[in-house]
mmCIF file of the C-alpha atoms, coordinates in Angstrom:
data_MODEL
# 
_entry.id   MODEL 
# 
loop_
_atom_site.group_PDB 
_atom_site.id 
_atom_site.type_symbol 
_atom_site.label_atom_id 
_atom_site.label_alt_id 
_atom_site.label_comp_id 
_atom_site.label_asym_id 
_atom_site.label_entity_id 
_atom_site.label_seq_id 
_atom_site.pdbx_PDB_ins_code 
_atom_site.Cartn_x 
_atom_site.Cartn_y 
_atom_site.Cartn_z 
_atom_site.occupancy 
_atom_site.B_iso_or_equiv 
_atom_site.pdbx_formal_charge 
_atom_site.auth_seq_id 
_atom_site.auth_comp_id 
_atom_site.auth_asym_id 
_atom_site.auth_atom_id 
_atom_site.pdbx_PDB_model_num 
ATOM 1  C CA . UNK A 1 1  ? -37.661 57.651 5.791   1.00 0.00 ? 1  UNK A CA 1 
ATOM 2  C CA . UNK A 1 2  ? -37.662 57.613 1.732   1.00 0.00 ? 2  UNK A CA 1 
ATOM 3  C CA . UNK A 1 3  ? -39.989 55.384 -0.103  1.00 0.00 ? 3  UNK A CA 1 
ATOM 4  C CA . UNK A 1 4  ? -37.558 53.125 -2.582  1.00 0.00 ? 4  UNK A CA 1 
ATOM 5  C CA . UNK A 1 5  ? -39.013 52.490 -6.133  1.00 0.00 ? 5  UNK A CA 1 
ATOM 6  C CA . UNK A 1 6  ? -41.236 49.382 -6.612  1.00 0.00 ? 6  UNK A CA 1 
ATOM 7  C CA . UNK A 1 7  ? -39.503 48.225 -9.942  1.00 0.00 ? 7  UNK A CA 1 
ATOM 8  C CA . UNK A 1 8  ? -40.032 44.741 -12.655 1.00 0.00 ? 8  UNK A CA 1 
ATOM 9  C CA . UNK A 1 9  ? -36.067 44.591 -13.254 1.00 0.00 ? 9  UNK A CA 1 
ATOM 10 C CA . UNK A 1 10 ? -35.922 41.430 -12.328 1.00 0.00 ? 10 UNK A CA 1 
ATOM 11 C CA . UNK A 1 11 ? -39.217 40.178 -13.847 1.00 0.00 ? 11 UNK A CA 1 
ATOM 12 C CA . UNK A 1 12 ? -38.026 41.799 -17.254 1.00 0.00 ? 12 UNK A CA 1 
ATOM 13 C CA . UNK A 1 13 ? -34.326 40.414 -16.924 1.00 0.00 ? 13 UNK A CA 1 
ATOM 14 C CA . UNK A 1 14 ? -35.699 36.989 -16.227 1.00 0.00 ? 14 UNK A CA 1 
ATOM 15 C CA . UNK A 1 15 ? -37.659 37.010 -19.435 1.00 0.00 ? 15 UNK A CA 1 
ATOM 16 C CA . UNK A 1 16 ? -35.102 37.312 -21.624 1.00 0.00 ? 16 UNK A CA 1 
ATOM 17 C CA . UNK A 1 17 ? -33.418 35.157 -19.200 1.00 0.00 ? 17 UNK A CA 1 
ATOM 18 C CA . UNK A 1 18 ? -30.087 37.293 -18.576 1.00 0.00 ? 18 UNK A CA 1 
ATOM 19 C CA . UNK A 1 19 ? -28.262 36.994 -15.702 1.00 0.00 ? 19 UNK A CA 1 
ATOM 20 C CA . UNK A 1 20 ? -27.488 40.331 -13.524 1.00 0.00 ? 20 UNK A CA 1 
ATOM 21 C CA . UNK A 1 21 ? -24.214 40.146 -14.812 1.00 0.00 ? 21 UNK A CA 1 
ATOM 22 C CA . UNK A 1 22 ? -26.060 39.856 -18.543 1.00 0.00 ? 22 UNK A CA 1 
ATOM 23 C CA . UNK A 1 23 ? -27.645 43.148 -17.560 1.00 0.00 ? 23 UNK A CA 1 
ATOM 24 C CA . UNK A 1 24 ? -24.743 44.961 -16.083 1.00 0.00 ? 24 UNK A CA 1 
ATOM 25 C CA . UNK A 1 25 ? -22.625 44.646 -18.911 1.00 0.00 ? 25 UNK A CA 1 
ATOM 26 C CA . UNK A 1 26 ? -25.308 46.176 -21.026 1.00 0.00 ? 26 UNK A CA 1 
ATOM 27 C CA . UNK A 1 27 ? -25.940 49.284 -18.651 1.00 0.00 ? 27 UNK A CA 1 
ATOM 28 C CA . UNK A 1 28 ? -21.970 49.122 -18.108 1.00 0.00 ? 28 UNK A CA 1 
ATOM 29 C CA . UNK A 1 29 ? -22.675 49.002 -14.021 1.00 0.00 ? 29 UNK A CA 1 
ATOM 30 C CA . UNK A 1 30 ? -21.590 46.454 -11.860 1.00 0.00 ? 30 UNK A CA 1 
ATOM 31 C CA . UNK A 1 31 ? -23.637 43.476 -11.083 1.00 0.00 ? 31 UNK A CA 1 
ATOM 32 C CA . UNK A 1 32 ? -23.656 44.593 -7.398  1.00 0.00 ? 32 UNK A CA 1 
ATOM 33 C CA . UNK A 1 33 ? -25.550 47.628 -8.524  1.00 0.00 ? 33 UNK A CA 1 
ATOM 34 C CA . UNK A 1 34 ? -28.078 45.740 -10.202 1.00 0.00 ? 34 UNK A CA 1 
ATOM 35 C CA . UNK A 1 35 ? -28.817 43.244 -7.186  1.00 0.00 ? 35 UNK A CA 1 
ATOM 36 C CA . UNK A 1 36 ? -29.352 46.713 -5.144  1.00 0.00 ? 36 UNK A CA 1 
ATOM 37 C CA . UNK A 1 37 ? -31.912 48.145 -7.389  1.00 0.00 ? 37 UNK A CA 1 
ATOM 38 C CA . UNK A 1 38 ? -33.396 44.611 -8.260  1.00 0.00 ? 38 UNK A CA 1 
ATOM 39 C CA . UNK A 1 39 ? -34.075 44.453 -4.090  1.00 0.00 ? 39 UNK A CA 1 
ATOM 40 C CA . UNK A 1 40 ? -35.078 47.874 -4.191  1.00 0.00 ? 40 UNK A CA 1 
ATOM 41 C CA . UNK A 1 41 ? -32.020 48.882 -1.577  1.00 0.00 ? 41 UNK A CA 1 
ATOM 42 C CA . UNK A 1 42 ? -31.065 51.471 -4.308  1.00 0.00 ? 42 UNK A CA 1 
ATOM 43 C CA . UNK A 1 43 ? -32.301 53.541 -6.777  1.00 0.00 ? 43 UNK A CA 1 
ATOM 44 C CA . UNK A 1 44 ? -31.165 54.195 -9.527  1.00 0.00 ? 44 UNK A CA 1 
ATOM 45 C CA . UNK A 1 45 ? -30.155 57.041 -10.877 1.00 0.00 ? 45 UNK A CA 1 
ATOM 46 C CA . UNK A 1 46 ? -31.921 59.374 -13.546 1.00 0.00 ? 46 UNK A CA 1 
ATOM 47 C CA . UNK A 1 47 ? -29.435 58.445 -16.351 1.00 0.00 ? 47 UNK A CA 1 
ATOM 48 C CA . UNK A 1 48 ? -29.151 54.792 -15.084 1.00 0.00 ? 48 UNK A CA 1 
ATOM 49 C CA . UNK A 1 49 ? -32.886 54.635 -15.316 1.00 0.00 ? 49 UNK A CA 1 
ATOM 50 C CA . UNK A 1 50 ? -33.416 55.370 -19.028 1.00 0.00 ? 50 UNK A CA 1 
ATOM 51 C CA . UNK A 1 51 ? -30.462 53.417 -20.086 1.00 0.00 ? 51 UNK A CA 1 
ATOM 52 C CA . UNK A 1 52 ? -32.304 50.769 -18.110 1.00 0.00 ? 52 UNK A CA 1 
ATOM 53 C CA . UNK A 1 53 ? -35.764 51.460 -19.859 1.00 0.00 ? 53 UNK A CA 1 
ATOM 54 C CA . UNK A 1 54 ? -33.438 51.694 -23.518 1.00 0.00 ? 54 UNK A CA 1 
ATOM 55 C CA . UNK A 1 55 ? -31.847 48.081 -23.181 1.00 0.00 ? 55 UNK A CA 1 
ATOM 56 C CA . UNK A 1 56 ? -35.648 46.716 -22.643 1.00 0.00 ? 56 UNK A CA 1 
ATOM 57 C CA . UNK A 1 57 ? -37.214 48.712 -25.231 1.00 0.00 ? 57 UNK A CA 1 
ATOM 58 C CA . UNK A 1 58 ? -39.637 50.337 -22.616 1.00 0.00 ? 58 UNK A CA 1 
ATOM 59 C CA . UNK A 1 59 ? -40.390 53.848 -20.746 1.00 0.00 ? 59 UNK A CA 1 
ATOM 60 C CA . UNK A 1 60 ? -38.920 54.034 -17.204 1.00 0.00 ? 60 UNK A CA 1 
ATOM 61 C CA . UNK A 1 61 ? -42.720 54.586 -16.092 1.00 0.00 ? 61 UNK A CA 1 
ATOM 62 C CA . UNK A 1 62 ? -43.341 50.932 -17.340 1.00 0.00 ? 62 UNK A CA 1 
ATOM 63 C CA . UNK A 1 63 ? -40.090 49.359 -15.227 1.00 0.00 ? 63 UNK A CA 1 
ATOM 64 C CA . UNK A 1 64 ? -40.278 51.490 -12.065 1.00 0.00 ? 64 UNK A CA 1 
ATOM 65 C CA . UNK A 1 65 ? -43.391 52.761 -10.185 1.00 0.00 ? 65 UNK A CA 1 
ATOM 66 C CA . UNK A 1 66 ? -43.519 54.808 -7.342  1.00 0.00 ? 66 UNK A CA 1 
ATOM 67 C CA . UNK A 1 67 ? -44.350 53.335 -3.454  1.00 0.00 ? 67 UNK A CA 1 
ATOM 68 C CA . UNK A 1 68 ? -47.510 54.497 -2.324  1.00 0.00 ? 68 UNK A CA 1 
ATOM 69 C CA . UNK A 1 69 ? -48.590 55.311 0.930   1.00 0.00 ? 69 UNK A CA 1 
ATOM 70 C CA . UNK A 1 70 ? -52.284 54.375 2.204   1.00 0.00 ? 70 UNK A CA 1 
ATOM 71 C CA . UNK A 1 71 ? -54.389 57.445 2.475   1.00 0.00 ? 71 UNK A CA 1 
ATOM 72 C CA . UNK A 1 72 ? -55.551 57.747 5.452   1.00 0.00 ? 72 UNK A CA 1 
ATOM 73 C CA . UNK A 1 73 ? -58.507 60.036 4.856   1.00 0.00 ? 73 UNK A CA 1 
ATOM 74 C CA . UNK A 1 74 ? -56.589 62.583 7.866   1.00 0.00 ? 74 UNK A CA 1 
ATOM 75 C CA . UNK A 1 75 ? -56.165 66.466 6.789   1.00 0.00 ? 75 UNK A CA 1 
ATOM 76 C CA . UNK A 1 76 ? -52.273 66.619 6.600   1.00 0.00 ? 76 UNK A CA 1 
# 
């Protein structure tokens, strides 16, 4: 099973209070795409991501972080 990205896209879209539409017309994707990665059923790719982080003016490290799994102390 693959961890999915924990992302703020819709935190930051909200903000400046675009719709997903708003945003897909700036990162010339569909809107559908945008639900996906807002849900975290997709993610997106490499390019996608800093056109992402470019429209909001930040890194992709400060819109998408990583899922973490619980250490669970055991040797692997």
């Amino acid at each position: 099973m693959t961890a999915r990205m924990k992302n703020r896209l819709r935190e930051l879209r909200a903000a400046r209070r675009w719709s997903q539409a708003d945003l897909a017309d700036r990162c010339r994707v569909s809107r559908q795409a945008i639900n996906a990665i807002e849900t975290e059923r997709y993610d997106p790719s490499l390019p996608l991501a800093f056109t992402l982080a470019d429209v909001f003016g930040l890194t992709i490290e400060q819109i998408f972080l990583p899922e973490r799994t619980e250490d669970t102390g055991d040797p692997a």
